[in-house]
C-alpha positions as CSV (number, residue, x, y, z in Angstrom):
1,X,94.4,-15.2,160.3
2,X,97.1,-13.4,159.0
3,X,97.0,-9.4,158.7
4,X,96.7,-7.3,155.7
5,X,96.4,-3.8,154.7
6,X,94.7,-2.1,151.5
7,X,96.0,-0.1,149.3
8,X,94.7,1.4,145.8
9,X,95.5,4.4,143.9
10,X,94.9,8.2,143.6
11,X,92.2,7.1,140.8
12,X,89.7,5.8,143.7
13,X,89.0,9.6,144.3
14,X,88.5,9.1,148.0
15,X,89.2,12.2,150.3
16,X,92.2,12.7,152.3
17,X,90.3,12.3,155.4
18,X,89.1,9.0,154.3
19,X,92.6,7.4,153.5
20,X,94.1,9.0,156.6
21,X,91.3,7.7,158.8
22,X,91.7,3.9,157.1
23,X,95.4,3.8,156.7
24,X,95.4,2.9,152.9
25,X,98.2,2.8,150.9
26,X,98.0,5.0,148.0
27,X,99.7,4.5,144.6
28,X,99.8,7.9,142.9
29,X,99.0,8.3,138.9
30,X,100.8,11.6,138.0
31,X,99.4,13.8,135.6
32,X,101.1,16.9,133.5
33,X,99.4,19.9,132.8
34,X,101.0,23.8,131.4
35,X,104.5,22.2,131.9
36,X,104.3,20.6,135.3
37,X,103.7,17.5,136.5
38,X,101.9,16.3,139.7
39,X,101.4,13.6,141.6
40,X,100.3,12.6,145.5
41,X,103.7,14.2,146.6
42,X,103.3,17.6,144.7
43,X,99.6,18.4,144.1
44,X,97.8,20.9,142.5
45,X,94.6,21.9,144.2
46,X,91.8,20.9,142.4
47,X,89.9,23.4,141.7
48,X,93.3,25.1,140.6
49,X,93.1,22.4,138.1
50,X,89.5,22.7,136.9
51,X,90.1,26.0,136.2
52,X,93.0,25.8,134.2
53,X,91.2,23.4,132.0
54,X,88.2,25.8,131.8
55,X,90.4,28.2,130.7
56,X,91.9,25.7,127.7
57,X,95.0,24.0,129.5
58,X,94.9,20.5,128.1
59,X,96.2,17.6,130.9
60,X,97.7,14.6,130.0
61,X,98.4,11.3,132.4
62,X,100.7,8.5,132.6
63,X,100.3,5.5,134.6
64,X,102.3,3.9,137.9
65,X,105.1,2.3,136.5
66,X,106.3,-0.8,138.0
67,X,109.3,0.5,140.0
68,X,107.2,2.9,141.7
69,X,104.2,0.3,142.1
70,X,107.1,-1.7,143.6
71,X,108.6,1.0,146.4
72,X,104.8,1.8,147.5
73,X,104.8,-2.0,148.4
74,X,107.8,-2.7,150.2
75,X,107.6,0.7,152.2
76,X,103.7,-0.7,153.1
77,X,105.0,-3.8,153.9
78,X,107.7,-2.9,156.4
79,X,105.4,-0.2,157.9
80,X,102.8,-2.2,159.1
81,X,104.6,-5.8,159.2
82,X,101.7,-6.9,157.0
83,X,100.0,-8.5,153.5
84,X,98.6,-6.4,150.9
85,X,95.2,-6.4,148.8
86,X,96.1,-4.1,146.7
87,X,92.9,-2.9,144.4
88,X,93.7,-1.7,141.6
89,X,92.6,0.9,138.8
90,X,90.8,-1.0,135.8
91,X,92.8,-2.2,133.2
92,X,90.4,-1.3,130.8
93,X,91.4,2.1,131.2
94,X,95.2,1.9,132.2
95,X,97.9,-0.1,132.7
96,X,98.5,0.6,136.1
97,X,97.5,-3.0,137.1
98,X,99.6,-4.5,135.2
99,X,102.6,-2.8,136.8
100,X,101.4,-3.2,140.0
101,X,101.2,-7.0,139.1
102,X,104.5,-6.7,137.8
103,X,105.8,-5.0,141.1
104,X,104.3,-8.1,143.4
105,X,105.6,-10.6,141.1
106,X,109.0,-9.1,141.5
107,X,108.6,-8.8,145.4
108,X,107.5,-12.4,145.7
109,X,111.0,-13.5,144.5
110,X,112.9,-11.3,146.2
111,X,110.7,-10.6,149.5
112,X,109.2,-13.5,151.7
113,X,107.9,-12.3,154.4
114,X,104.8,-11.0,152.8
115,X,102.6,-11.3,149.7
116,X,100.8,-9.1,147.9
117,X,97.8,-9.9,146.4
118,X,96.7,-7.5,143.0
119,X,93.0,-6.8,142.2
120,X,92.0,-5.9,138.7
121,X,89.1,-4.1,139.8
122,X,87.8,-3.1,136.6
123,X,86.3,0.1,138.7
124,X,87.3,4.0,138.2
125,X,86.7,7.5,140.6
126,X,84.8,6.4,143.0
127,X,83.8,3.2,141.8
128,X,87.3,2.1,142.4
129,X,86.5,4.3,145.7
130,X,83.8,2.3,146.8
131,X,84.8,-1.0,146.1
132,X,87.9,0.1,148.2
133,X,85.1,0.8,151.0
134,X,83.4,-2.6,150.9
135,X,86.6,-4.3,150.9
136,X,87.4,-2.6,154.3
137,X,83.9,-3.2,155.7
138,X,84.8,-7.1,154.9
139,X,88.0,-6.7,156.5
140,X,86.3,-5.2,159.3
141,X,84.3,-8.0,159.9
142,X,86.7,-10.2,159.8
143,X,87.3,-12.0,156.2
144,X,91.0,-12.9,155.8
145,X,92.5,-11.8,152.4
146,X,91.7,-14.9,150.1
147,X,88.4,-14.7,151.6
148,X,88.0,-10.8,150.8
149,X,89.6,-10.9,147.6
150,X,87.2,-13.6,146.5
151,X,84.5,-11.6,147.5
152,X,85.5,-8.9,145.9
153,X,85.8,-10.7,142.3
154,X,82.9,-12.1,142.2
155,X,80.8,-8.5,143.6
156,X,82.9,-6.1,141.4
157,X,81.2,-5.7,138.2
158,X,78.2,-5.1,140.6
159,X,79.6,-1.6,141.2
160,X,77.2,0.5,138.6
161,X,79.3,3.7,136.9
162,X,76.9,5.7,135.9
163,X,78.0,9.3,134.7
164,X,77.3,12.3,132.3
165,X,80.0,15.0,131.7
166,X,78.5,19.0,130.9
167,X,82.0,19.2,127.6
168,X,81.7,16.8,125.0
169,X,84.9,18.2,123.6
170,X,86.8,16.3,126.5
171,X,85.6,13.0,125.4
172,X,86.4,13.9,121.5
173,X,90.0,14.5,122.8
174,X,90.0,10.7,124.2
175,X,88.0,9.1,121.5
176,X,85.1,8.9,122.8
177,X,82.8,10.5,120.5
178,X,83.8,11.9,117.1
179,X,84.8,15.8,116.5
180,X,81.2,16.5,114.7
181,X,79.6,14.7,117.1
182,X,81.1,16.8,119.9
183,X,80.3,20.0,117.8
184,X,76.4,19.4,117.1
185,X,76.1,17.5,120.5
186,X,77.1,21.1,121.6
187,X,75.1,23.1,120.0
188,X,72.0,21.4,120.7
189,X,73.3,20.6,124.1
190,X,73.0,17.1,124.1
191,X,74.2,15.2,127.0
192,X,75.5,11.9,127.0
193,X,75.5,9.3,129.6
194,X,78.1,6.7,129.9
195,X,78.6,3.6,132.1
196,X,81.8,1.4,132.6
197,X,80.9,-1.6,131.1
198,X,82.2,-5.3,132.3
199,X,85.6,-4.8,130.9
200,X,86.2,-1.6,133.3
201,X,85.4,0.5,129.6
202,X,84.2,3.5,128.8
203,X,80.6,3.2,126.7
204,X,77.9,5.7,125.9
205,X,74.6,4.3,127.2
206,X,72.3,7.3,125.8
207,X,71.5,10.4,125.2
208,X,69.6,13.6,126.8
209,X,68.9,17.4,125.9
210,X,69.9,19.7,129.1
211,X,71.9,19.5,132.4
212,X,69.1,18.5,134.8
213,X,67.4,16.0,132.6
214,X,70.6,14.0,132.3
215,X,70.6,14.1,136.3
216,X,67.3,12.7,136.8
217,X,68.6,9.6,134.2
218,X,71.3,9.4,136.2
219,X,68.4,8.3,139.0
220,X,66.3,6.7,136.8
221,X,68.9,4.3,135.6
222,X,70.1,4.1,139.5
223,X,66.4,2.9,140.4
224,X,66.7,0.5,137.3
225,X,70.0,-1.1,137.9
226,X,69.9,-1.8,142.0
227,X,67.1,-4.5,141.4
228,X,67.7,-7.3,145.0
229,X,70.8,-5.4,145.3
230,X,68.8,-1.8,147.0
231,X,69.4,-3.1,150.9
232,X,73.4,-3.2,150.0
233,X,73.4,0.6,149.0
234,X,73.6,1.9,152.7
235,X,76.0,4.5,150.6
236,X,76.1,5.9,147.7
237,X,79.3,7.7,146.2
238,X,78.9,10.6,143.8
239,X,82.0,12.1,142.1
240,X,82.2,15.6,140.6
241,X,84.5,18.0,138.5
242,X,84.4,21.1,140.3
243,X,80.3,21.0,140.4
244,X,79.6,20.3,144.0
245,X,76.2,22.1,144.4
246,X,74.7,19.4,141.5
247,X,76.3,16.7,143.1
248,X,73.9,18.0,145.8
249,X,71.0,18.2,143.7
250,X,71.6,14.9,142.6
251,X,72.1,12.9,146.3
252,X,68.5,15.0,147.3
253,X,67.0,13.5,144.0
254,X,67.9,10.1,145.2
255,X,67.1,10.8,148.4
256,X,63.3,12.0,147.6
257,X,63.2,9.2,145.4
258,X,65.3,6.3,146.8
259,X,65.2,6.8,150.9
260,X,69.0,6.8,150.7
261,X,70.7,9.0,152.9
262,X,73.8,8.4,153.3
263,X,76.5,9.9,150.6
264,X,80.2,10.2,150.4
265,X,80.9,13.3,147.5
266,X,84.0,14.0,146.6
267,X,85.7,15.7,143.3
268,X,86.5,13.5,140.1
269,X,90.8,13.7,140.8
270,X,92.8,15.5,138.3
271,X,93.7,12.0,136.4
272,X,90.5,10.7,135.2
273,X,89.4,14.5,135.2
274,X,91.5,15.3,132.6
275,X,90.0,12.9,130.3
276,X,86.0,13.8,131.7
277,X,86.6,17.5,131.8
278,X,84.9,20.8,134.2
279,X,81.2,19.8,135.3
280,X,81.4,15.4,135.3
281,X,79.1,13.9,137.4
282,X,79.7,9.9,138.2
283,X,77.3,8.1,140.6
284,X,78.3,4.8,142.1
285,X,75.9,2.1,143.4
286,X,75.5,-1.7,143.6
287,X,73.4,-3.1,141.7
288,X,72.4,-5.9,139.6
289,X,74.0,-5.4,136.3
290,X,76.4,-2.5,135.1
């Protein structure tokens, strides 16, 4: 069996200790905000950026392009002497895969040694984070790339994005709802919940009144969803902008309820923050239908 490594991008939302501890490969997204731009190499702390946006700063993002797609590959590559799964952020939400497609297509002609293999994996945040996870438990046990990479197409769009942000006016500024929708949504705080649908899309699935009721539908449509697939959620991910003590709240809830007990929480990163906005909560789960 020949060896691979996994990379993905900074839009799996994984901590630092995670990649570190796994050796991925990370293609960074960069993201502009009061003038400056960051990316993987020049961060701004996170809650640095939360803050700024609570105080009206307004981010904006751009995607990998496919020259940089391309040197993330080829330094992988000679590092570690070794194929690539690369899984990528959805392309219902950025074209990101297709440079990186772009890159490996460009690599294959000019680069035999290795191959790299591109993953569309129509995930986001920690979605994208944990299908990044199973795909190293497969490699773990074993499965070569084709074998993983099948596995991984035909289990993805069993990853359930669940998620309900506390601003509506961030999803008004990326068309998500309308501007009078955002206001009296507001004003009657109204909070939506959203799913990423089969496409790797963003789509409103309903609508509560108040913060904590839209966490407990964030369970209820957990217990809903996991169906035969409950024995596969030995973890659950839960992403947050800068609202770690609900994120809390919400892995108890599913613990009283559920029996899980095993979580990885981590913030929503700065690129797919900027669109979610202060006070996002995202829960991540297999189950039997998105």
């Amino acid at each position: 069996m020949k060896s691979y490594i996994i990379t993905t991008d900074t839009t799996a939302d994984l901590p630092e200790t995670y990649i570190q501890e796994h050796h991925l490969g990370i293609m960074s997204l960069s993201y502009t905000i009061d003038g400056n731009t960051y990316d993987r190499s020049q961060e701004l702390p996170v809650k640095e950026f939360y803050e700024k946006m609570r105080n009206g700063s307004l981010p904006t993002t751009s995607q990998v392009n496919p020259e940089a797609a391309k040197k993330v590959f080829l330094e992988m590559m000679e590092q570690y002497d070794a194929d690539i799964l690369h899984i990528a952020f959805s392309s219902g939400l950025s074209g990101s895969y297709n440079s990186a497609q772009i890159a490996a297509q460009e690599l294959s002609e000019e680069y035999d040694k290795h191959h790299v293999t591109v993953l569309d994996s129509l995930c986001a945040s920690l979605g994208e984070g944990l299908l990044v996870h199973k795909a190293l438990e497969n490699q773990r046990k074993g499965m070569s790339l084709a074998e993983n990479t099948q596995w991984l197409e035909e289990n993805k769009l069993h990853i359930v994005h669940n998620f309900t942000v506390d601003d509506l006016f961030h999803l008004h500024r990326g068309g998500r709802v309308s501007k009078t929708a955002a206001i009296v949504g507001t004003i009657i705080n109204l909070k939506p919940i959203l799913h990423v649908d089969q496409e790797g899309h963003l789509i409103p699935l309903a609508k509560v009144r108040g913060r904590k009721k839209s966490l407990m539908a964030l369970v209820d449509s957990m217990e809903q969803q996991m169906g035969s697939y409950r024995e596969q959620n030995d973890i659950v991910f839960i992403s947050h902008g800068d609202c770690e003590e609900e994120a809390r709240y919400l892995s108890d809830l599913i613990q009283q309820r559920l029996g899980i007990s095993c979580f990885l929480i981590n913030y929503v990163g700065p690129t797919i923050g900027a669109h979610s906005g202060p006070g996002t909560m995202a829960l991540f789960y297999m189950g039997e239908y998105r």
